[in-house]
C-alpha positions in Angstrom: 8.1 -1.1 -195.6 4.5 -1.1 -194.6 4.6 0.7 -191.5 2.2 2.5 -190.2 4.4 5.5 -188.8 5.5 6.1 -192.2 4.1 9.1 -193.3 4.1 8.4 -197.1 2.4 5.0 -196.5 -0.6 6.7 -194.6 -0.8 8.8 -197.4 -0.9 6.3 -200.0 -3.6 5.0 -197.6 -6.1 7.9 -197.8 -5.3 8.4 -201.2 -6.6 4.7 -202.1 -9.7 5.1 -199.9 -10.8 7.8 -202.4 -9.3 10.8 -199.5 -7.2 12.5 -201.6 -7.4 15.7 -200.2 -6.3 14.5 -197.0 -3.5 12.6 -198.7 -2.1 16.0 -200.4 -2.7 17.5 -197.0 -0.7 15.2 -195.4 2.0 15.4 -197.8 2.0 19.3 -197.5 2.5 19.3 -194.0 5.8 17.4 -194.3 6.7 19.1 -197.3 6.3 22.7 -194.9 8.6 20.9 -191.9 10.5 19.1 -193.3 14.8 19.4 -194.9 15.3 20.3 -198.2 16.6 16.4 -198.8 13.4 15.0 -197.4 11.2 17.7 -198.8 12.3 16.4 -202.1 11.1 12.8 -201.6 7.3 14.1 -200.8 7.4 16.5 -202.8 7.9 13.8 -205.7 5.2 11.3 -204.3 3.0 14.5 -204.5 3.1 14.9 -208.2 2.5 11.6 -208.5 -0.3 11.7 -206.7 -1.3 14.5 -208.9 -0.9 12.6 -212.0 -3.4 9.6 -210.1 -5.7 11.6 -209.0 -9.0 11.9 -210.4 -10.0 15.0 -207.8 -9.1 17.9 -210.4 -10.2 20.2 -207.7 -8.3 19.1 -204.4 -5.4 19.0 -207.2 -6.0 22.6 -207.7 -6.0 23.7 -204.4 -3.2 21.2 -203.3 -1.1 22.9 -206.0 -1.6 26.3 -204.9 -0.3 25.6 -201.5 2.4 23.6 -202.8 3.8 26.7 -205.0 2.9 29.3 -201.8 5.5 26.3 -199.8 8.2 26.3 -201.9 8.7 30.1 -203.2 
């Protein structure tokens, strides 16, 4: 739902006020602390984001720290 202590909805959040970096920011920081079955889940609504975005740059640098994360 729309709750506000949902991490994925504050995402969304900053992502639709134009914040996108802080929205893949976000999402990286739960993808670093998080379970492998959760980390999944974010690290799904990151790519999406991805595919949104229109912040080629922050995408860059968002993916580079997503592939240091996860190997």
């Amino acid at each position: 739902g729309q709750d506000d202590s949902d991490p994925l909805v504050l995402a969304d959040r900053f992502f639709q006020a134009g914040n996108e970096p802080q929205a893949f920011d976000l999402l990286l920081s739960l993808i670093a602390k998080s379970a492998d079955e959760e980390r999944d889940g974010y690290r799904e609504r990151l790519l999406e984001l991805f595919r949104l975005s229109r912040n080629p740059d922050a995408v860059k640098l968002a993916r580079q720290r997503l592939s240091r994360l996860l190997f």
